[in-house]
C-alpha positions, -999 to 999 in steps of 0.1 A, spaced: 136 -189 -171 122 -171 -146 96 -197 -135 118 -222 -135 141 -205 -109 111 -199 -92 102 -233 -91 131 -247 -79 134 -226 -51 101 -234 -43 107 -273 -42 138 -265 -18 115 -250 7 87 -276 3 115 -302 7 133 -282 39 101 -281 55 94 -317 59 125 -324 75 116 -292 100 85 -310 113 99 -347 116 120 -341 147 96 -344 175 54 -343 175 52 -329 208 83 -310 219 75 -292 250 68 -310 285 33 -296 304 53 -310 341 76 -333 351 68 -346 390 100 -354 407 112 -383 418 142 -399 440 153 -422 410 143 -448 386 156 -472 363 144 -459 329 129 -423 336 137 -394 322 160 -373 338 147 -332 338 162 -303 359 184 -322 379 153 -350 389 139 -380 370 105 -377 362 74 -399 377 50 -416 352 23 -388 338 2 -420 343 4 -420 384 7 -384 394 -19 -372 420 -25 -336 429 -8 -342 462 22 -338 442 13 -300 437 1 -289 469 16 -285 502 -7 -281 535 2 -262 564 19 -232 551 -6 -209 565 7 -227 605 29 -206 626 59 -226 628 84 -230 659 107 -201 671 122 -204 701 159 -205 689 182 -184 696 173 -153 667 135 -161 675 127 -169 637 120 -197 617 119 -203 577 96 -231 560 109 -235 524 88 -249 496 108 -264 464 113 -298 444 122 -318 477 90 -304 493 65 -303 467 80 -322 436 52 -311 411 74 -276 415 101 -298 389 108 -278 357 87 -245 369 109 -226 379 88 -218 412 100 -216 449 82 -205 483 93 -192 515 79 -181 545 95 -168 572 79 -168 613 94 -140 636 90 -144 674 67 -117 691 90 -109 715 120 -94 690 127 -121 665 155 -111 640 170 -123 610 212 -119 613 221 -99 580 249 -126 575 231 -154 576 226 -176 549 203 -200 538 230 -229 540 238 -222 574 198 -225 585 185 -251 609 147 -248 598 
């Protein structure tokens, strides 16, 4: 009686485990390059993703980050921010950048400024 309970619960779990493995081959995404829009992508994060087929490496890199930028305004600073809309290989990462340039004469950040009221 035993081994017949035995297997029976065995068949259940050989049977439950099929089902567990047909959903999806490959769930998890390696990237997903941003793009402005498309017709029948896939929308990730808030972006639709571009073809895996036709993404370069320019799509992951950004060059000039290591340039002083302007800052003759008025606080004498300036911020460069790196994220989706700069470097759309950042889509689904997680990952964002920023660098900030101070004036040698005094520049200063305000300590109520915000990062919606900047004019970078």
């Amino acid at each position: 009686m035993k081994g017949a309970h035995f297997l029976v619960a065995f068949l259940l779990l050989v049977l439950s485990t099929s089902y567990v493995f047909a959903y999806d081959p490959s769930p998890l995404q390696d990237f997903c390059v941003a793009i402005n829009g498309s017709k029948d992508g896939v929308f990730v994060n808030g972006n639709f993703c571009k073809d895996p087929m036709i993404v370069t490496a320019d799509d992951f890199s950004f060059s000039g980050l290591n340039i002083p930028r302007n800052t003759t305004n008025q606080n004498g600073f300036n911020i460069t921010l790196l994220n989706v809309d700069t470097v759309p290989g950042l889509n689904t990462l997680g990952i964002s950048m920023a660098r900030i340039d101070f004036a040698a004469n005094g520049g200063e950040t305000p300590p109520t400024l915000t990062l919606g009221q900047l004019k970078c």
